[in-house]
C-alpha beads as a LAMMPS data file, in Angstrom:
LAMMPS data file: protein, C-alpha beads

223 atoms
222 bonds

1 atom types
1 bond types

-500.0 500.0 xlo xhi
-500.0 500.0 ylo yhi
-500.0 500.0 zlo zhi

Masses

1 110.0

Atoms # bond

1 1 1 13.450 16.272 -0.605
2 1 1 11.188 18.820 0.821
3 1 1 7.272 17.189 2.119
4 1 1 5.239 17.697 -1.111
5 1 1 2.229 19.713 0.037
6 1 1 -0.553 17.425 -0.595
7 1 1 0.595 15.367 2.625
8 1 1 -0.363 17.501 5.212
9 1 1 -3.827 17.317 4.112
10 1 1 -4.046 13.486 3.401
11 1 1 -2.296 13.372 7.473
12 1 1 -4.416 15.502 8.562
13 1 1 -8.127 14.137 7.304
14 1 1 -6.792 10.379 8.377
15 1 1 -6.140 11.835 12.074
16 1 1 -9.673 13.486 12.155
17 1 1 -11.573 9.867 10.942
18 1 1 -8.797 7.701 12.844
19 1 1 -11.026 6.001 15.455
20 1 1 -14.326 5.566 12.751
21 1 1 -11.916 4.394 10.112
22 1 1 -10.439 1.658 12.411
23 1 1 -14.225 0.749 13.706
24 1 1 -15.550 0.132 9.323
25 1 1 -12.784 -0.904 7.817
26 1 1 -13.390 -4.140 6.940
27 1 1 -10.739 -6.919 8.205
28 1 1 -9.468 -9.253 5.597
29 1 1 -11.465 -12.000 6.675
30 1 1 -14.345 -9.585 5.517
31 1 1 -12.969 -9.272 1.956
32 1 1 -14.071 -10.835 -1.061
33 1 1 -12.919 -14.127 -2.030
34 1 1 -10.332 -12.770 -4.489
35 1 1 -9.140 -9.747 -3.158
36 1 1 -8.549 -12.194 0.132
37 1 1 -6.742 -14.954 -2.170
38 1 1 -4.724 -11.961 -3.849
39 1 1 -3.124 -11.349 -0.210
40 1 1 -3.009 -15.270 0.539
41 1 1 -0.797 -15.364 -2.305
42 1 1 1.676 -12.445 -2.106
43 1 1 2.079 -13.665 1.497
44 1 1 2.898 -16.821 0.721
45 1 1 5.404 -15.900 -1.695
46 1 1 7.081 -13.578 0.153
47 1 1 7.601 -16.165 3.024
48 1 1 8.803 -18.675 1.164
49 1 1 11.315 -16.923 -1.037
50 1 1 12.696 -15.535 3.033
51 1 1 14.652 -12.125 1.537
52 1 1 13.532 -10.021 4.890
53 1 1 10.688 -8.259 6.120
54 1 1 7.644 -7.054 4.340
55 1 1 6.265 -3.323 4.689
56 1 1 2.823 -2.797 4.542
57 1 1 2.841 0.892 3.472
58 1 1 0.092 2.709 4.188
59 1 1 -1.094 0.445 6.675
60 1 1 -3.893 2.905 8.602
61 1 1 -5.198 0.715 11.784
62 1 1 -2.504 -2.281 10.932
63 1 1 -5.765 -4.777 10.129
64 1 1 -3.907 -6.116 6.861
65 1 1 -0.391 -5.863 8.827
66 1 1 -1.749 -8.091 11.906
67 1 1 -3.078 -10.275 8.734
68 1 1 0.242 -11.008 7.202
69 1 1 1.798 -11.707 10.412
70 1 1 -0.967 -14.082 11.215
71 1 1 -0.015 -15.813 7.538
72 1 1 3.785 -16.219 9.042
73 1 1 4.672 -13.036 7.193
74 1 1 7.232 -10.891 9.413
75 1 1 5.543 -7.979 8.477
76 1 1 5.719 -4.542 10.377
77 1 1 3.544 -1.276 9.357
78 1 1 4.311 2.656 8.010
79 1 1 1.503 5.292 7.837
80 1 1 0.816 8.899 7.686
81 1 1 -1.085 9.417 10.216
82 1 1 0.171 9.553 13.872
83 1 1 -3.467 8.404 14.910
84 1 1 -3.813 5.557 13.032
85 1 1 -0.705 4.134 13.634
86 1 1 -1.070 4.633 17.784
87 1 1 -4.006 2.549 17.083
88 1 1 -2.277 -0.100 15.428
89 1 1 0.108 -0.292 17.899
90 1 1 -2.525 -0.500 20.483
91 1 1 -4.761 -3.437 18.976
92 1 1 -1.320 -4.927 17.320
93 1 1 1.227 -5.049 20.389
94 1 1 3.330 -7.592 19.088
95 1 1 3.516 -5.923 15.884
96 1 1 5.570 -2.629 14.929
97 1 1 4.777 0.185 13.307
98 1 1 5.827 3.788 12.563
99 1 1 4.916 6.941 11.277
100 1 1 6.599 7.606 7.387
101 1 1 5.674 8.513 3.775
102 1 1 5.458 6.566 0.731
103 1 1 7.319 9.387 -0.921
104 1 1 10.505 9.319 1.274
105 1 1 10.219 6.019 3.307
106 1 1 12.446 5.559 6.526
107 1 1 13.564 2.354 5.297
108 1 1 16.937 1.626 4.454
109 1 1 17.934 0.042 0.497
110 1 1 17.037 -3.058 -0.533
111 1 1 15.887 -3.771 3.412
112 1 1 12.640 -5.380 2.257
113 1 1 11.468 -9.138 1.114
114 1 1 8.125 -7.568 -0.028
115 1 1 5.894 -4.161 0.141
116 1 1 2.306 -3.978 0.333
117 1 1 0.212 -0.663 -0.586
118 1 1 -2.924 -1.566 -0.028
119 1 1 -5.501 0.719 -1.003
120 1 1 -2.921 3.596 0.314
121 1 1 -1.115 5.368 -3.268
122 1 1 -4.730 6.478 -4.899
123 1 1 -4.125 9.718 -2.727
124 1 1 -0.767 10.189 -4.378
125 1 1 -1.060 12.580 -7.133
126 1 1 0.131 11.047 -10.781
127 1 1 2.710 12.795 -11.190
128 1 1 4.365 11.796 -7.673
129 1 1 3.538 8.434 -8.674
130 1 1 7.001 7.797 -10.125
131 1 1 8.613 8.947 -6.507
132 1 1 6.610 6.638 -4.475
133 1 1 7.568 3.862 -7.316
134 1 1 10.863 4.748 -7.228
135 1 1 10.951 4.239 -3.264
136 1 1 8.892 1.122 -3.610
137 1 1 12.475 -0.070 -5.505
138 1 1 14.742 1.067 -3.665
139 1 1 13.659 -0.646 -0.546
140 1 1 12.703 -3.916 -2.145
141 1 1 16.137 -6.300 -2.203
142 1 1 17.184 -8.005 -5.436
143 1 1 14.228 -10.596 -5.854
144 1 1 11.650 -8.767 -3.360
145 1 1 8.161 -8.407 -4.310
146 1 1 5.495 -5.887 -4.172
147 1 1 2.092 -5.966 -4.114
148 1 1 0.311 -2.731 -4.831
149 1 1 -3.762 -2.796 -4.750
150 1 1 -6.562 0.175 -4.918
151 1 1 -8.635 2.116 -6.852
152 1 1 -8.310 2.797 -10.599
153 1 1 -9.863 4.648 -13.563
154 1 1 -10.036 7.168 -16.276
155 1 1 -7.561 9.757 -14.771
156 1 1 -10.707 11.155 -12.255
157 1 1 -9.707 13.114 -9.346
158 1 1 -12.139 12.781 -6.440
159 1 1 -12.395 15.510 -3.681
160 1 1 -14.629 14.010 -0.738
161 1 1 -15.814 16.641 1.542
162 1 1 -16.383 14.171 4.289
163 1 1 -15.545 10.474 5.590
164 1 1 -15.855 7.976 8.052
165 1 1 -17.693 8.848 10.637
166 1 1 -19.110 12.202 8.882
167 1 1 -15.917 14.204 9.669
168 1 1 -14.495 16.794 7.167
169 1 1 -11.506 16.061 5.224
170 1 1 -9.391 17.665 2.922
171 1 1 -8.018 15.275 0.655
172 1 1 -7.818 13.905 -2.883
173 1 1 -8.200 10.661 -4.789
174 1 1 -6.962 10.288 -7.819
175 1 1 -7.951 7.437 -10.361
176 1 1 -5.129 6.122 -12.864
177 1 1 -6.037 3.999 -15.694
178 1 1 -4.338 0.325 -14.907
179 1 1 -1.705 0.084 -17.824
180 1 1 -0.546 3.585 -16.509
181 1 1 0.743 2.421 -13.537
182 1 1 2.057 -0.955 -14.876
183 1 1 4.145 1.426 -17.062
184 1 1 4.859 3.517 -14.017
185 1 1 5.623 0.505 -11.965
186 1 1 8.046 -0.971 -15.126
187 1 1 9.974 2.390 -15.342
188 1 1 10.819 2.082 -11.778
189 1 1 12.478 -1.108 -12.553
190 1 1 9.941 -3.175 -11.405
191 1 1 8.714 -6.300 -13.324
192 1 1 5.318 -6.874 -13.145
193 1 1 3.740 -10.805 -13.050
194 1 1 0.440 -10.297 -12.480
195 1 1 -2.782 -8.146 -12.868
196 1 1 -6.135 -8.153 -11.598
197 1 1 -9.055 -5.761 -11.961
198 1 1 -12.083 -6.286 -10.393
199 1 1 -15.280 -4.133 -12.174
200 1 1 -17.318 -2.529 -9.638
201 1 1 -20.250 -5.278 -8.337
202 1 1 -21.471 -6.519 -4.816
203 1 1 -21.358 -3.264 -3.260
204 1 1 -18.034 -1.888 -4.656
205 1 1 -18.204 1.273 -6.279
206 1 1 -15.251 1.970 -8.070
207 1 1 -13.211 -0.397 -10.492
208 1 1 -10.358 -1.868 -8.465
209 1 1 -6.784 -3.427 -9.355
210 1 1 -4.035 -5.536 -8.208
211 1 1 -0.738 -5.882 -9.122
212 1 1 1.837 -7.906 -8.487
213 1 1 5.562 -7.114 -9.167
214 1 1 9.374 -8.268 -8.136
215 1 1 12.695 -6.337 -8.376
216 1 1 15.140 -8.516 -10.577
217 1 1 17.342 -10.113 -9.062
218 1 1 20.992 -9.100 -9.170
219 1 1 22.675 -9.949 -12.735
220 1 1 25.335 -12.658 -12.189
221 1 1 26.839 -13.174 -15.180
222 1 1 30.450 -13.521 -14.955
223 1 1 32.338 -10.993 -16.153

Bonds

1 1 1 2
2 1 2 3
3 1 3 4
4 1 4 5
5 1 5 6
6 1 6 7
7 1 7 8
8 1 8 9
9 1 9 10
10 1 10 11
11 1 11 12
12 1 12 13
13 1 13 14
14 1 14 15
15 1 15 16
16 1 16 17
17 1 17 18
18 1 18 19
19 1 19 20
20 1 20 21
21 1 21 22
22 1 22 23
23 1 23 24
24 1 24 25
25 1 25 26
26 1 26 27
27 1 27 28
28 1 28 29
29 1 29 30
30 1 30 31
31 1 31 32
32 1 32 33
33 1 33 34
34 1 34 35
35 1 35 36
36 1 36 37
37 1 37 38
38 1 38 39
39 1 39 40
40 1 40 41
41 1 41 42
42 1 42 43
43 1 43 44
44 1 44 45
45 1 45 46
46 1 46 47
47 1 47 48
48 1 48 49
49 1 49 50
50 1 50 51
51 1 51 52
52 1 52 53
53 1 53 54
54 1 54 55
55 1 55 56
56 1 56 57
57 1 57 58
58 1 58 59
59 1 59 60
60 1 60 61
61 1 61 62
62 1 62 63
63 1 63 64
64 1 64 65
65 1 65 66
66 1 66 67
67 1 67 68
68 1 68 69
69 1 69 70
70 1 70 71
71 1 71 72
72 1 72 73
73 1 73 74
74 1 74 75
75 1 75 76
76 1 76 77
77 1 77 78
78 1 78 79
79 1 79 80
80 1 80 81
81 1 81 82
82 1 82 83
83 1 83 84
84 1 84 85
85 1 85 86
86 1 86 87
87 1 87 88
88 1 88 89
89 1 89 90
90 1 90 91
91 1 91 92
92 1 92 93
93 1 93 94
94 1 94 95
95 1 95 96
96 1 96 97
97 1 97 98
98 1 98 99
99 1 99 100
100 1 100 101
101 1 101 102
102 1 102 103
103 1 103 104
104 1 104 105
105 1 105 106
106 1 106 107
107 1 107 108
108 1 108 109
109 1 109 110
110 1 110 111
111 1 111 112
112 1 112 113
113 1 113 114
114 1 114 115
115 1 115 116
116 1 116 117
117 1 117 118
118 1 118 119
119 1 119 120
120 1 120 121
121 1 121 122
122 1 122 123
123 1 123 124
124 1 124 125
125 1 125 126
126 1 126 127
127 1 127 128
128 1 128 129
129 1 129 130
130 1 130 131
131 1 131 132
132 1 132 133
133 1 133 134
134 1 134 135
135 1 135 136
136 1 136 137
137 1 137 138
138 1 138 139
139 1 139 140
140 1 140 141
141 1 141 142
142 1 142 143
143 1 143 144
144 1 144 145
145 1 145 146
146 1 146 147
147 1 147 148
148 1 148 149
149 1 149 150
150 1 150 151
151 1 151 152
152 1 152 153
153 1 153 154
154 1 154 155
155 1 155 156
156 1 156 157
157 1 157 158
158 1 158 159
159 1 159 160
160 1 160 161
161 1 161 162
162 1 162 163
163 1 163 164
164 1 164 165
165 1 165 166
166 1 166 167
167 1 167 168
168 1 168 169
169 1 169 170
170 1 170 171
171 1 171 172
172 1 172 173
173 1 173 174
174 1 174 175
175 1 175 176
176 1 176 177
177 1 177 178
178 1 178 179
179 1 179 180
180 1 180 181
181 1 181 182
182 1 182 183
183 1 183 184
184 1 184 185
185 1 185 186
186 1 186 187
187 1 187 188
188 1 188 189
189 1 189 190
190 1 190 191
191 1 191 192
192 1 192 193
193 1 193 194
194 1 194 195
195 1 195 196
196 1 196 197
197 1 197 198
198 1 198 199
199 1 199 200
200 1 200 201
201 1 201 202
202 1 202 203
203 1 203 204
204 1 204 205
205 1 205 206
206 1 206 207
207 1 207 208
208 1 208 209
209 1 209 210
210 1 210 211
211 1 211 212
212 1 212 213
213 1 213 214
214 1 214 215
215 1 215 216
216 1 216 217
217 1 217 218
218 1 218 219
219 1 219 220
220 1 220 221
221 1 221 222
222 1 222 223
């Protein structure tokens, strides 16, 4: 399929704030105790069930990436952004990552053990959500588990006219109400386990949610 159009801006505002972004971003050491025992746990269980590597997609400076791998987690990032993910590779040697989109991943079917978007789909637009779902699926094997985490709320559409660091950008957030993208995430065939929202409080701003999910495994029944 052709780039959708939005991408070009979201790639090109994460270029411009690449070095500030990498210098705030908090580290997930740095996160609140839940959103920290949120990751604990989808690592955990993606390294013990051992179905292949886990994609964190989305991964800007590789921070979480580095994180997983630290937890035992063969994990390896995708971004956007050429920038962030040269500085990825630069703090993160031993770890690999590569330039790609959510909406056409270069990631072969049913490759994964687990994908992680982590704060990274809110700039999808809803009605692309079902594409970046969809790909989410297709790359997870029988059994493989996703964890998908960011910002959620009353279908609001945020246009920031500048970021990290004070530099201009171009792109858009956009804020889907939590049982819309359980749907979303069920009508790409994948099963979700567990939810999470977090209201805004101790200096978040925006309501957040997590979500846990698995593709089924492969049906067995004899025939």
């Amino acid at each position: 399929m052709a780039e959708p159009s939005y991408l070009a801006a979201v790639r090109e505002s994460y270029d411009t704030v690449a070095a500030d972004y990498a210098e705030r971003v908090k580290s997930p050491a740095e996160l609140d105790p839940l959103s920290r025992a949120m990751l604990v746990a989808f690592a955990e269980t993606v390294r013990a069930a051992g179905r292949g590597p886990v994609a964190d997609l989305g991964c800007g400076p590789g921070k979480v990436t580095a994180y997983l791998a630290e937890l035992g987690v063969p994990a390896f990032g995708v971004d956007l952004s050429p920038r962030m993910v040269a500085l990825a590779q630069r703090a993160y040697p031993r770890v690999r990552f590569a330039v790609g989109s959510m909406t056409a991943l270069p990631i072969a079917d049913a490759e994964l053990g687990g994908a992680l978007a982590y704060y990274s789909a809110h700039h999808t637009p809803p009605d692309l959500l079902p594409t970046v779902f969809s790909e989410f699926q297709r790359t997870l094997a029988p059994g493989g588990q996703l964890m998908l985490a960011g910002y959620v709320g009353n279908d609001e559409r945020i246009r920031p006219t500048q970021a990290y660091g004070g530099h201009p950008v171009s792109y858009e957030s956009h804020l889907v109400p939590p049982d819309r993208i359980a749907d979303l995430l069920a009508r790409a065939g994948l099963v979700v386990s567990a939810r999470l929202v977090q209201e805004p409080g101790q200096g978040a701003k925006r309501t957040v949610a997590t979500f846990l999910a698995a593709k089924p495994e492969q049906d067995r029944t004899p025939l």
